[in-house]
N, C-alpha and C positions, 0 to 999 in steps of 0.2 A: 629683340632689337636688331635693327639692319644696321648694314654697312656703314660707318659715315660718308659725306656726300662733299663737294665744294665743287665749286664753278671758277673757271677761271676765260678770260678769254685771249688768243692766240692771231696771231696775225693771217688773213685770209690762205697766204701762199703756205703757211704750215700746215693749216687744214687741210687745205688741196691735197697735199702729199701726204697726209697722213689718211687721210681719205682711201686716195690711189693704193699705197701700203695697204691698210685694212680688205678693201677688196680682193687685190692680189691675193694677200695671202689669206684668206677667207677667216678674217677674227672684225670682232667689233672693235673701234674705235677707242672704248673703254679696255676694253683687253693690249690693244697695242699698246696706249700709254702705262695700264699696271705693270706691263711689262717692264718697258722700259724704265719708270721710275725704280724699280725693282733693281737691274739691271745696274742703272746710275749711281744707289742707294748703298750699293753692295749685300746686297740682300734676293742674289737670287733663290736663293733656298725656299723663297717664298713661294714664285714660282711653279704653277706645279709640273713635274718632271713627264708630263705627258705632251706640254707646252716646249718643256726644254728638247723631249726628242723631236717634233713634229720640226724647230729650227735646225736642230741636226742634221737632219735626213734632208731639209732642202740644201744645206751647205754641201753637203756630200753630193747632192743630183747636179748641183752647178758644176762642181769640180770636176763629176764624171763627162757632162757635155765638155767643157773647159778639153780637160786630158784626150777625150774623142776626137775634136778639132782639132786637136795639135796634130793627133797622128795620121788623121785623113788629108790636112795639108800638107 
């Protein structure tokens, strides 16, 4: 037996960004929102922790352009 399923619909300009989001950071559409329902729910355990590093390591790569900037300005 597979996953359960539902459909819901969202207003155009949320799809867009969640769209844009998905692309970026290279996940399906369905994965950004389990995510973050996930995420919302308090239930990241759910999560799986190969998902949670992949967010990690981007927050880290920003913060290190972030800290670069500061000190070549």
């Amino acid at each position: 037996m597979g996953s359960p399923q539902f459909s819901l619909r969202i207003p155009l300009e949320l799809d867009e960004r969640l769209t844009e989001y998905a692309q970026k950071n290279g996940m399906t559409k369905t994965r950004v929102m389990l995510d973050a329902l996930a995420q919302y729910l308090g239930c990241v355990e759910d999560v799986p922790l190969s998902r949670r590093m992949v967010e990690i390591e981007k927050k880290v790569a920003e913060l290190e352009v972030m800290l670069n900037n500061n000190c070549a300005g």
